[in-house]
Steps between C-alpha positions, in 0.01 A plus 500: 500500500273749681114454548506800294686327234305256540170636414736694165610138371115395537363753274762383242346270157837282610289430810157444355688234280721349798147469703325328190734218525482435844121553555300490148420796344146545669670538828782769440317774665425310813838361557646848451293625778663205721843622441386843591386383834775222525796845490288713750456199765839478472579853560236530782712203687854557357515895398539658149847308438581326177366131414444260297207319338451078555226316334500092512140316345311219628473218278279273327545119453373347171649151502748302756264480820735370766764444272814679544570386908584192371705662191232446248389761218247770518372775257412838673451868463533854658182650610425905463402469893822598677673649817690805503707673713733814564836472632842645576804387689494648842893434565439269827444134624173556502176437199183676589180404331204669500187296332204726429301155365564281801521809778865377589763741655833274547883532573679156414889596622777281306724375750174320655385277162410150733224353478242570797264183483252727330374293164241777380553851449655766257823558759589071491483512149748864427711334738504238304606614210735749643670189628467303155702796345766444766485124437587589119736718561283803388523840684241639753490830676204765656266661306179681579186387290112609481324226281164411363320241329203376257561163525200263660666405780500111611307397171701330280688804323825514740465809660802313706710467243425755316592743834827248501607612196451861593731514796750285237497778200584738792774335659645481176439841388664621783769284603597293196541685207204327355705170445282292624219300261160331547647174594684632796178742634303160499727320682524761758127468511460171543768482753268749713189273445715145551698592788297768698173435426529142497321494169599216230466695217688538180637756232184575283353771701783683548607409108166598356554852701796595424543439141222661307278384173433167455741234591599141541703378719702166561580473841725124396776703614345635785785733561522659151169424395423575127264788351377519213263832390190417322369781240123448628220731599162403501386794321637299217205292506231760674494373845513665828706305819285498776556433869239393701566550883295234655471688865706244720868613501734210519772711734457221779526203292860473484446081633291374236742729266763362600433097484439540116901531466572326811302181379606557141860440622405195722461308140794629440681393763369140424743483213742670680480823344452840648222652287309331219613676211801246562265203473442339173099487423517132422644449814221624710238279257638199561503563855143628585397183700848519718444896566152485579562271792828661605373866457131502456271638188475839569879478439513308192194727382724818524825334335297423210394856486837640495601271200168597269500819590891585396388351183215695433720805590713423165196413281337871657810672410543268163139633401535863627845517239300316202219734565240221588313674767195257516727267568676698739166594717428106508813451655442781784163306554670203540798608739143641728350148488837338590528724796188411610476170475816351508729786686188562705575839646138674448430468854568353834446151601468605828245788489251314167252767579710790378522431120538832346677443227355201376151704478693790322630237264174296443315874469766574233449168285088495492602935369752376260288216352452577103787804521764435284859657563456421853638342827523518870702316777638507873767816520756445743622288777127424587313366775293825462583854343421577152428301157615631172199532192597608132208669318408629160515892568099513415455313772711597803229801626262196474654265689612732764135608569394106487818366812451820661154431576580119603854591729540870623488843348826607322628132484638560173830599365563586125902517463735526253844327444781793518819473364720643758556270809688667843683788367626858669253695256679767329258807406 
Protein backbone atom coordinates (compact mmCIF):
# COMPACT_ATOMS: atom_id res chain seq x y z
CA UNK A 1 0.00 0.00 0.00
CA UNK A 2 0.45 3.75 -0.66
CA UNK A 3 0.43 6.50 2.12
CA UNK A 4 -2.49 7.48 0.20
CA UNK A 5 -4.06 4.19 0.71
CA UNK A 6 -3.16 4.36 3.72
CA UNK A 7 -4.95 7.30 5.00
CA UNK A 8 -8.34 5.52 2.58
CA UNK A 9 -8.10 2.17 4.76
CA UNK A 10 -8.02 4.55 7.99
CA UNK A 11 -11.20 6.25 7.38
CA UNK A 12 -12.76 2.75 6.96
CA UNK A 13 -15.38 1.38 10.23
CA UNK A 14 -13.07 -1.99 9.47
CA UNK A 15 -10.30 0.24 10.85
CA UNK A 16 -11.99 1.96 13.74
CA UNK A 17 -12.80 -1.73 14.85
CA UNK A 18 -9.18 -3.22 14.03
CA UNK A 19 -7.75 -0.08 16.23
CA UNK A 20 -10.30 -0.84 19.15
CA UNK A 21 -8.72 -4.11 19.67
CA UNK A 22 -5.35 -3.18 19.70
CA UNK A 23 -5.62 0.13 21.69
CA UNK A 24 -9.16 0.35 23.65
CA UNK A 25 -11.75 2.11 22.24
CA UNK A 26 -10.91 5.57 23.93
CA UNK A 27 -7.73 5.66 22.00
CA UNK A 28 -8.78 4.91 18.28
CA UNK A 29 -8.49 8.42 17.17
CA UNK A 30 -5.05 8.95 18.54
CA UNK A 31 -3.52 5.84 17.28
CA UNK A 32 -4.94 6.59 13.83
CA UNK A 33 -3.13 9.81 13.80
CA UNK A 34 0.19 7.65 14.55
CA UNK A 35 -0.23 5.61 11.51
CA UNK A 36 -0.75 8.75 9.57
CA UNK A 37 2.55 10.07 10.63
CA UNK A 38 4.19 6.51 10.85
CA UNK A 39 3.37 6.27 6.38
CA UNK A 40 4.61 9.93 5.77
CA UNK A 41 8.03 9.43 7.85
CA UNK A 42 8.39 6.70 5.85
CA UNK A 43 7.84 8.35 2.63
CA UNK A 44 9.93 11.45 3.66
CA UNK A 45 13.02 8.81 4.16
CA UNK A 46 12.07 6.02 1.67
CA UNK A 47 9.78 7.84 -1.18
CA UNK A 48 6.05 7.25 -2.02
CA UNK A 49 6.69 3.36 -2.76
CA UNK A 50 4.44 0.65 -1.47
CA UNK A 51 4.70 -0.78 2.27
CA UNK A 52 3.56 -2.45 4.75
CA UNK A 53 2.23 -1.87 8.26
CA UNK A 54 4.13 -3.76 11.61
CA UNK A 55 2.79 -3.36 15.04
CA UNK A 56 4.31 -5.67 18.03
CA UNK A 57 2.94 -4.60 22.00
CA UNK A 58 4.80 -4.38 25.10
CA UNK A 59 3.68 -6.57 27.73
CA UNK A 60 2.52 -6.83 31.14
CA UNK A 61 3.48 -9.52 33.74
CA UNK A 62 0.76 -10.59 36.24
CA UNK A 63 2.22 -13.71 37.85
CA UNK A 64 5.67 -15.81 37.28
CA UNK A 65 8.32 -13.08 38.44
CA UNK A 66 11.61 -14.65 37.42
CA UNK A 67 10.11 -17.72 36.49
CA UNK A 68 10.40 -18.86 33.05
CA UNK A 69 14.67 -18.64 32.76
CA UNK A 70 14.68 -21.48 34.70
CA UNK A 71 11.59 -23.12 32.68
CA UNK A 72 9.02 -22.31 35.24
CA UNK A 73 5.34 -20.95 34.51
CA UNK A 74 4.17 -17.46 34.12
CA UNK A 75 0.76 -15.76 33.32
CA UNK A 76 1.05 -12.57 31.11
CA UNK A 77 -0.64 -10.20 28.77
CA UNK A 78 -0.35 -7.87 25.68
CA UNK A 79 -0.36 -4.26 26.46
CA UNK A 80 -2.23 -1.49 24.01
CA UNK A 81 1.36 0.40 24.23
CA UNK A 82 3.16 -0.81 21.11
CA UNK A 83 5.86 -0.15 18.36
CA UNK A 84 5.13 0.21 14.86
CA UNK A 85 6.83 0.41 11.88
CA UNK A 86 6.70 0.71 7.93
CA UNK A 87 8.55 -1.48 5.72
CA UNK A 88 9.30 -2.92 2.30
CA UNK A 89 11.93 -5.18 0.84
CA UNK A 90 14.57 -3.10 -0.78
CA UNK A 91 16.02 -6.18 -2.95
CA UNK A 92 19.74 -5.94 -1.39
CA UNK A 93 22.07 -7.21 1.48
CA UNK A 94 21.37 -4.45 3.19
CA UNK A 95 18.29 -3.45 6.27
CA UNK A 96 18.00 0.22 6.89
CA UNK A 97 16.27 1.46 9.96
CA UNK A 98 15.21 4.63 10.64
CA UNK A 99 13.86 5.20 14.47
CA UNK A 100 11.96 8.45 14.85
CA UNK A 101 11.58 7.47 18.92
CA UNK A 102 15.23 6.76 19.62
CA UNK A 103 16.77 9.35 16.74
CA UNK A 104 18.59 6.24 15.12
CA UNK A 105 19.61 6.21 11.37
CA UNK A 106 21.36 2.60 10.79
CA UNK A 107 22.53 0.19 7.94
CA UNK A 108 23.21 -3.41 9.45
CA UNK A 109 24.62 -5.31 6.01
CA UNK A 110 24.03 -9.31 6.15
CA UNK A 111 27.12 -10.82 5.20
CA UNK A 112 28.66 -8.91 8.40
CA UNK A 113 26.13 -10.51 11.35
CA UNK A 114 29.35 -11.06 14.15
CA UNK A 115 29.22 -9.94 17.07
CA UNK A 116 31.31 -6.61 17.74
CA UNK A 117 31.87 -6.74 21.66
CA UNK A 118 29.13 -4.18 21.88
CA UNK A 119 26.53 -5.60 24.79
CA UNK A 120 24.06 -2.48 24.61
CA UNK A 121 22.45 -1.03 21.76
CA UNK A 122 19.53 -1.48 19.19
CA UNK A 123 22.24 -2.65 16.23
CA UNK A 124 23.78 -5.81 18.84
CA UNK A 125 20.47 -6.82 19.43
CA UNK A 126 18.92 -6.81 15.24
CA UNK A 127 22.04 -8.51 14.70
CA UNK A 128 21.14 -10.73 16.94
CA UNK A 129 18.23 -11.86 15.88
CA UNK A 130 19.06 -11.67 12.27
CA UNK A 131 21.59 -14.28 13.25
CA UNK A 132 19.04 -16.36 15.49
CA UNK A 133 16.90 -16.68 12.24
CA UNK A 134 19.97 -18.06 10.48
CA UNK A 135 20.67 -20.33 13.46
CA UNK A 136 16.98 -21.78 12.87
CA UNK A 137 17.16 -22.06 9.62
CA UNK A 138 14.73 -19.09 8.98
CA UNK A 139 15.29 -16.67 6.00
CA UNK A 140 16.74 -13.07 6.25
CA UNK A 141 17.21 -10.49 3.58
CA UNK A 142 17.26 -6.23 3.29
CA UNK A 143 14.54 -4.24 3.95
CA UNK A 144 14.14 -0.55 4.57
CA UNK A 145 12.08 0.41 7.80
CA UNK A 146 10.91 3.86 9.56
CA UNK A 147 9.56 2.82 13.09
CA UNK A 148 8.07 4.33 16.18
CA UNK A 149 7.09 3.58 19.54
CA UNK A 150 4.81 4.24 22.80
CA UNK A 151 6.30 1.92 24.85
CA UNK A 152 8.12 3.33 28.29
CA UNK A 153 11.31 2.51 27.46
CA UNK A 154 13.68 0.66 30.15
CA UNK A 155 10.68 0.36 32.71
CA UNK A 156 9.56 -2.87 33.03
CA UNK A 157 7.17 -3.11 29.84
CA UNK A 158 9.86 -4.62 27.23
CA UNK A 159 10.21 -2.03 24.90
CA UNK A 160 13.25 -4.64 23.97
CA UNK A 161 11.32 -7.26 23.28
CA UNK A 162 8.61 -5.87 22.18
CA UNK A 163 11.00 -4.00 19.24
CA UNK A 164 12.40 -7.88 18.96
CA UNK A 165 9.38 -9.07 17.93
CA UNK A 166 8.91 -6.31 15.43
CA UNK A 167 11.97 -6.92 13.34
CA UNK A 168 10.67 -10.91 13.73
CA UNK A 169 6.93 -10.32 12.18
CA UNK A 170 8.94 -8.57 9.39
CA UNK A 171 11.42 -11.00 8.56
CA UNK A 172 8.71 -13.30 8.29
CA UNK A 173 6.41 -11.27 6.35
CA UNK A 174 8.87 -10.81 3.92
CA UNK A 175 10.99 -13.70 3.59
CA UNK A 176 9.05 -16.66 5.00
CA UNK A 177 5.76 -16.90 3.84
CA UNK A 178 4.55 -16.20 7.29
CA UNK A 179 5.51 -19.81 8.49
CA UNK A 180 7.04 -18.97 11.24
CA UNK A 181 5.07 -18.86 14.95
CA UNK A 182 5.55 -17.15 18.34
CA UNK A 183 7.79 -19.81 19.64
CA UNK A 184 10.36 -19.39 16.97
CA UNK A 185 10.25 -15.15 17.06
CA UNK A 186 11.10 -15.65 20.86
CA UNK A 187 13.77 -17.74 20.42
CA UNK A 188 15.28 -15.54 17.90
CA UNK A 189 14.90 -12.91 20.55
CA UNK A 190 16.38 -14.37 23.18
CA UNK A 191 19.21 -15.59 21.15
CA UNK A 192 19.95 -11.70 20.47
CA UNK A 193 19.73 -10.89 24.26
CA UNK A 194 21.77 -14.36 25.40
CA UNK A 195 24.43 -14.31 22.95
CA UNK A 196 25.01 -10.58 21.97
CA UNK A 197 24.03 -8.79 24.71
CA UNK A 198 25.29 -11.08 27.17
CA UNK A 199 21.96 -10.92 28.93
CA UNK A 200 20.61 -14.22 30.83
CA UNK A 201 17.27 -13.81 30.07
CA UNK A 202 14.47 -16.08 29.10
CA UNK A 203 11.32 -16.54 26.75
CA UNK A 204 8.56 -14.51 28.62
CA UNK A 205 9.25 -11.18 27.24
CA UNK A 206 9.50 -12.05 23.96
CA UNK A 207 6.37 -14.71 24.58
CA UNK A 208 4.17 -12.16 26.28
CA UNK A 209 4.89 -9.85 22.99
CA UNK A 210 4.33 -11.75 20.48
CA UNK A 211 1.29 -13.66 21.24
CA UNK A 212 -1.50 -11.33 22.18
CA UNK A 213 -4.47 -11.48 25.02
CA UNK A 214 -3.84 -13.05 28.00
CA UNK A 215 -1.70 -16.07 28.25
CA UNK A 216 0.09 -18.73 30.19
CA UNK A 217 2.85 -20.19 29.40
CA UNK A 218 4.89 -23.40 30.46
CA UNK A 219 8.27 -22.97 29.57
CA UNK A 220 8.97 -27.17 31.06
CA UNK A 221 9.75 -27.66 27.57
CA UNK A 222 11.68 -24.75 27.11
CA UNK A 223 11.89 -25.30 23.43
CA UNK A 224 8.14 -25.75 22.68
CA UNK A 225 6.91 -24.09 25.57
CA UNK A 226 3.08 -24.38 26.15
CA UNK A 227 0.33 -21.47 25.80
CA UNK A 228 -2.59 -21.44 26.93
CA UNK A 229 -5.12 -18.14 26.20
CA UNK A 230 -6.98 -16.94 29.13
CA UNK A 231 -10.56 -15.24 28.34
CA UNK A 232 -9.80 -12.31 30.97
CA UNK A 233 -10.13 -8.56 30.92
CA UNK A 234 -10.32 -6.61 33.85
CA UNK A 235 -13.17 -4.68 32.71
CA UNK A 236 -14.88 -7.83 33.77
CA UNK A 237 -14.57 -6.82 37.22
CA UNK A 238 -14.29 -2.73 36.76
CA UNK A 239 -10.67 -2.23 37.17
CA UNK A 240 -8.19 -0.25 35.33
CA UNK A 241 -4.23 -1.81 34.89
CA UNK A 242 -2.01 0.72 35.86
CA UNK A 243 1.71 1.19 35.38
CA UNK A 244 3.53 3.20 37.55
CA UNK A 245 7.01 4.31 36.11
CA UNK A 246 9.04 4.82 39.16
CA UNK A 247 11.71 7.38 37.36
CA UNK A 248 14.95 5.13 37.55
CA UNK A 249 15.16 3.05 34.31
CA UNK A 250 16.71 -0.28 34.90
CA UNK A 251 18.58 -0.28 31.18
CA UNK A 252 22.06 -0.61 33.06
CA UNK A 253 21.20 -3.24 35.43
CA UNK A 254 21.72 -6.11 33.32
CA UNK A 255 24.31 -7.67 36.54
CA UNK A 256 21.98 -7.76 39.27
CA UNK A 257 19.40 -9.03 36.39
CA UNK A 258 21.22 -11.44 35.53
CA UNK A 259 22.36 -13.32 38.97
CA UNK A 260 18.58 -13.95 39.71
CA UNK A 261 18.80 -16.86 36.92
CA UNK A 262 22.39 -17.33 37.22
CA UNK A 263 22.06 -18.12 41.07
CA UNK A 264 18.71 -19.82 40.55
CA UNK A 265 20.62 -22.41 38.45
CA UNK A 266 23.57 -22.70 40.96
CA UNK A 267 20.85 -24.75 43.22
CA UNK A 268 20.31 -26.39 40.45
CA UNK A 269 23.40 -27.45 39.63
CA UNK A 270 23.74 -28.82 43.27
CA UNK A 271 21.53 -31.70 42.29
CA UNK A 272 22.99 -31.89 39.16
CA UNK A 273 20.40 -30.42 37.15
CA UNK A 274 20.52 -27.59 34.71
CA UNK A 275 17.58 -25.38 35.75
CA UNK A 276 15.26 -25.91 38.71
CA UNK A 277 12.16 -26.73 37.14
CA UNK A 278 14.08 -30.21 36.96
CA UNK A 279 14.49 -30.28 40.74
CA UNK A 280 11.94 -31.90 42.84
CA UNK A 281 10.63 -29.27 45.68
CA UNK A 282 11.21 -31.78 48.42
CA UNK A 283 14.52 -32.07 47.34
CA UNK A 284 15.59 -28.56 47.90
CA UNK A 285 13.69 -28.73 51.64
CA UNK A 286 15.52 -31.27 52.87
CA UNK A 287 18.58 -29.72 51.80
CA UNK A 288 18.36 -26.04 53.04
CA UNK A 289 21.14 -26.42 55.73
CA UNK A 290 23.65 -28.14 52.96
CA UNK A 291 22.80 -25.22 50.28
CA UNK A 292 23.02 -22.45 52.53
CA UNK A 293 26.62 -23.23 53.34
CA UNK A 294 27.56 -24.37 49.84
CA UNK A 295 25.68 -21.46 48.03
CA UNK A 296 24.69 -18.87 50.49
CA UNK A 297 20.96 -17.44 51.48
CA UNK A 298 20.38 -15.07 49.03
CA UNK A 299 20.50 -18.21 46.81
CA UNK A 300 18.33 -20.47 48.66
CA UNK A 301 15.97 -17.30 49.16
CA UNK A 302 15.45 -17.04 45.31
CA UNK A 303 15.02 -20.98 44.70
CA UNK A 304 12.27 -20.92 47.07
CA UNK A 305 10.74 -18.12 45.15
CA UNK A 306 10.75 -19.83 41.92
CA UNK A 307 8.93 -22.92 43.45
CA UNK A 308 5.93 -20.70 45.28
CA UNK A 309 5.66 -18.55 42.78
CA UNK A 310 5.03 -21.32 39.76
CA UNK A 311 2.43 -22.44 42.12
CA UNK A 312 0.69 -19.43 42.65
CA UNK A 313 0.81 -19.00 38.81
CA UNK A 314 -1.68 -22.16 38.54
CA UNK A 315 -3.88 -21.16 41.53
CA UNK A 316 -3.98 -17.28 39.58
CA UNK A 317 -4.92 -18.89 36.45
CA UNK A 318 -7.16 -21.71 38.44
CA UNK A 319 -9.11 -18.60 39.97
CA UNK A 320 -9.14 -16.33 36.85
CA UNK A 321 -11.06 -19.69 34.90
CA UNK A 322 -13.49 -20.29 38.05
CA UNK A 323 -14.15 -16.64 38.05
CA UNK A 324 -12.78 -16.02 41.66
CA UNK A 325 -11.22 -12.71 41.16
CA UNK A 326 -10.71 -11.79 44.92
CA UNK A 327 -8.91 -14.59 45.05
CA UNK A 328 -7.11 -13.93 42.04
CA UNK A 329 -5.96 -10.17 43.17
CA UNK A 330 -4.63 -11.88 46.54
CA UNK A 331 -2.54 -13.95 44.60
CA UNK A 332 -0.97 -10.92 42.43
CA UNK A 333 -0.35 -9.36 45.98
CA UNK A 334 1.33 -12.19 47.01
CA UNK A 335 3.64 -12.96 43.87
CA UNK A 336 4.69 -8.72 44.77
CA UNK A 337 5.56 -9.68 48.37
CA UNK A 338 7.49 -12.80 47.23
CA UNK A 339 9.49 -10.70 44.90
CA UNK A 340 10.33 -8.52 47.41
CA UNK A 341 11.20 -10.33 50.05
CA UNK A 342 12.28 -13.50 49.08
CA UNK A 343 13.38 -12.92 45.16
CA UNK A 344 14.57 -9.55 46.40
CA UNK A 345 14.86 -7.65 43.16
CA UNK A 346 13.20 -4.13 44.32
CA UNK A 347 16.47 -2.58 44.44
CA UNK A 348 20.18 -2.79 44.52
CA UNK A 349 22.24 -4.05 47.29
CA UNK A 350 24.86 -2.08 46.18
CA UNK A 351 23.36 1.43 45.73
CA UNK A 352 20.52 1.06 49.28
CA UNK A 353 19.93 4.71 48.79
CA UNK A 354 18.14 4.40 45.48
CA UNK A 355 14.89 2.54 46.48
CA UNK A 356 12.39 3.64 44.03
CA UNK A 357 10.33 1.06 43.74
CA UNK A 358 10.00 -0.01 47.11
CA UNK A 359 8.53 3.67 47.91
CA UNK A 360 6.19 3.30 44.80
CA UNK A 361 5.13 0.01 46.28
CA UNK A 362 4.79 1.06 50.01
CA UNK A 363 2.91 4.48 48.51
CA UNK A 364 0.61 2.02 46.66
CA UNK A 365 -0.31 -0.26 49.81
CA UNK A 366 -1.02 2.74 52.54
CA UNK A 367 -3.58 4.04 48.88
CA UNK A 368 -4.97 0.63 48.55
CA UNK A 369 -5.69 0.06 52.28
CA UNK A 370 -9.70 -0.49 52.67
CA UNK A 371 -10.11 -0.81 48.52
CA UNK A 372 -11.46 -3.87 47.63
CA UNK A 373 -10.85 -5.41 44.03
CA UNK A 374 -7.38 -4.33 44.32
CA UNK A 375 -3.59 -5.15 44.04
CA UNK A 376 -0.20 -3.94 43.14
CA UNK A 377 3.32 -5.55 42.74
CA UNK A 378 6.96 -5.25 41.17
CA UNK A 379 6.48 -5.33 37.05
CA UNK A 380 9.32 -6.71 35.40
CA UNK A 381 12.81 -7.89 35.71
CA UNK A 382 13.28 -5.26 38.56
CA UNK A 383 16.00 -3.71 40.32
CA UNK A 384 14.19 -0.43 39.33
CA UNK A 385 11.65 0.46 36.43
CA UNK A 386 8.04 0.29 36.94
CA UNK A 387 5.44 -1.50 39.45
CA UNK A 388 2.14 -2.73 38.27
CA UNK A 389 -1.30 -1.37 40.51
CA UNK A 390 -4.92 -2.72 39.68
CA UNK A 391 -7.65 -0.21 40.64
CA UNK A 392 -11.39 0.05 40.85
CA UNK A 393 -12.10 2.43 37.74
CA UNK A 394 -13.56 5.19 40.40
CA UNK A 395 -10.47 5.37 41.62
CA UNK A 396 -7.67 5.42 39.03
CA UNK A 397 -7.98 9.59 38.37
CA UNK A 398 -7.55 9.51 42.20
CA UNK A 399 -4.74 7.66 42.63
CA UNK A 400 -2.92 9.08 39.75
CA UNK A 401 -3.24 12.64 41.22
CA UNK A 402 -2.16 11.11 44.84
CA UNK A 403 1.69 9.05 43.25
CA UNK A 404 1.99 11.82 40.93
CA UNK A 405 2.39 14.25 43.57
CA UNK A 406 4.79 11.80 45.70
CA UNK A 407 7.15 10.49 42.34
CA UNK A 408 7.07 12.75 39.14
CA UNK A 409 4.46 14.30 36.93
CA UNK A 410 2.96 11.89 34.31
CA UNK A 411 4.29 8.76 36.22
CA UNK A 412 1.28 6.96 35.42
CA UNK A 413 0.21 4.63 32.75
CA UNK A 414 -3.46 3.36 32.32
CA UNK A 415 -3.22 0.36 29.63
CA UNK A 416 -5.22 -2.08 28.32
CA UNK A 417 -4.59 -5.82 27.45
CA UNK A 418 -4.99 -6.16 23.42
CA UNK A 419 -5.65 -9.14 21.76
CA UNK A 420 -3.41 -9.06 18.84
CA UNK A 421 0.33 -9.74 19.67
CA UNK A 422 3.22 -8.99 16.65
CA UNK A 423 1.28 -9.15 13.54
CA UNK A 424 1.81 -7.44 9.79
CA UNK A 425 -1.52 -5.31 10.36
CA UNK A 426 -3.73 -5.69 7.50
CA UNK A 427 -6.05 -2.45 6.96
Amino acid sequence: MKQNQIAEALEKSSAAELFADLYGKDNVQENMERYRYLAAGFVKNFGDVDFELFSSPGRTEIGGNHTDHNHGKVLAGSVNQDCICAARKNDSNQIRIISETFHQDFTIDLDKLESDGKTTGTVPLIKGILAGFKERGFAVGGFDAFTTSNVISAAGVSSSASFEMLICSILNYFFNDNQMNVINYAHAGRYAENVYWKKASGLLDQMACACGGVVTIDFADNENPKVEKIDFSLDEIGCDLLIVNTGKGHANMSDEYSAVPVEMKKVAAYFGKEVLAEVPYEKLLENIPQLRGALGDRCVMRALHFYNENTRVDEEVAALKEKRYDDFLRLVCESGDSSWKWLQNCYCIETPQEQAICVALALTELYRKGIKKSACRIHGGGFAGVIMVILPKEYTADFTKYIEEKLNDKCVYKMTIRKYGAIHMEL
